[in-house]
C-alpha positions in Angstrom: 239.3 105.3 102.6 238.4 109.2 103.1 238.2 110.8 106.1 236.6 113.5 104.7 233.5 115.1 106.2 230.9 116.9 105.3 228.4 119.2 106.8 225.3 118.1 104.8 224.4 114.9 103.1 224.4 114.9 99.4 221.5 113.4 97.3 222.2 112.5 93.8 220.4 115.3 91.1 221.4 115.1 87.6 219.5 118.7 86.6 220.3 120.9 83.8 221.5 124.0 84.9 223.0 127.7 83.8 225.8 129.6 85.4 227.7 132.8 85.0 230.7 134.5 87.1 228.8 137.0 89.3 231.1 140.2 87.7 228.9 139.5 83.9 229.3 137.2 81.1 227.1 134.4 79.4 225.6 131.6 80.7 227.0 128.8 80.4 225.0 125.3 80.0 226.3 122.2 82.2 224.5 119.5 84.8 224.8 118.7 88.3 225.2 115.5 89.4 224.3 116.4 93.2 222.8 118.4 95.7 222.5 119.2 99.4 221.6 122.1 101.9 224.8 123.2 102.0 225.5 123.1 97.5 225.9 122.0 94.4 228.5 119.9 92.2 228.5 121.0 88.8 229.9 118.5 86.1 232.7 120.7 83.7 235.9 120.6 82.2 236.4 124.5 82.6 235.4 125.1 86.4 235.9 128.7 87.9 238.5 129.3 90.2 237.9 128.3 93.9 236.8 131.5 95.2 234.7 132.7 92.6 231.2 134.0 92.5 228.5 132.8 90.7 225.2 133.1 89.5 223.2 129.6 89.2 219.8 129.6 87.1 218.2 126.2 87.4 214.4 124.2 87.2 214.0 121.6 90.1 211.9 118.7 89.9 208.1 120.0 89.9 209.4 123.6 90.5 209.6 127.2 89.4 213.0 128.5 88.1 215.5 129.6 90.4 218.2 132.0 90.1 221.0 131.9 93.3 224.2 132.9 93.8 226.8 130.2 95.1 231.1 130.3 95.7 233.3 127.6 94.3 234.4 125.7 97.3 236.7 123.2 95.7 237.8 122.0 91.6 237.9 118.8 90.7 240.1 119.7 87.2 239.6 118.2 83.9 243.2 116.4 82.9 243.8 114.8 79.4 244.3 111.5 79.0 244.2 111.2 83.0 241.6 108.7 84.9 239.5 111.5 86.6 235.6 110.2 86.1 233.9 113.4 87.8 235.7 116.8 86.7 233.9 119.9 87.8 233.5 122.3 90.3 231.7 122.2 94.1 229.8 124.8 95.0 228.7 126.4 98.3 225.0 128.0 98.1 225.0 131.9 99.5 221.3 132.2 99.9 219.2 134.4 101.2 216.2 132.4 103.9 213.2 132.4 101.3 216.2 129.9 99.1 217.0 128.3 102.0 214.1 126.9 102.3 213.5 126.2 98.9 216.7 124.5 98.1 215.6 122.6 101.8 212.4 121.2 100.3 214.3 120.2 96.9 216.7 118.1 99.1 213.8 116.4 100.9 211.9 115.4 98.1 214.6 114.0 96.8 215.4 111.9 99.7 212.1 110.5 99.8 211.7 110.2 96.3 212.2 106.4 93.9 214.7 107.1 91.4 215.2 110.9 92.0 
């Protein structure tokens, strides 16, 4: 059992989504598999390095494209031939108030939500 904690509750979002290191390069295309206020897991087998900056470009449910930047918190690394089910990367929103609030709304509509 875990006795980890965490500082917001995470809803389950399987959303396709594009992200970049914040220094340049291309997008790269991957999926989440959840969400809260406080981030974002994305699903990978070649995560940044915790620490690194990025640049997320993603469509919510019923909603406009956003583009915000996020750090990775924590890896969850990809290992050959080893039982590891969820490999990718968790990532902590930086966001200015206006995408506060909008990521805010995506979480509660997705807790109220059948099926989200």
């Amino acid at each position: 059992m875990s006795s980890e904690k965490r500082a917001y509750e995470r809803k389950p979002l399987r959303l396709e989504l594009n992200y970049r290191h914040a220094e340049g390069g291309n997008f790269l295309f991957e999926y989440s598999s959840n969400i809260s206020h406080g981030g974002i897991f994305i699903e990978t087998q070649h995560p940044l390095p915790e620490g690194a900056t990025l640049v997320l470009r993603f469509t919510p449910p019923g909603g406009d494209e956003l583009e915000v930047e996020g750090v990775v918190a924590w890896v969850n690394p990809w290992r050959e031939g080893a039982d590891n089910p969820n490999p990718g990367m968790g990532i902590k929103w930086e966001l200015e108030e206006a995408q506060r609030e909008i990521i805010a709304s995506i979480v509660k509509a997705i807790a109220i939500l059948p099926d989200a």
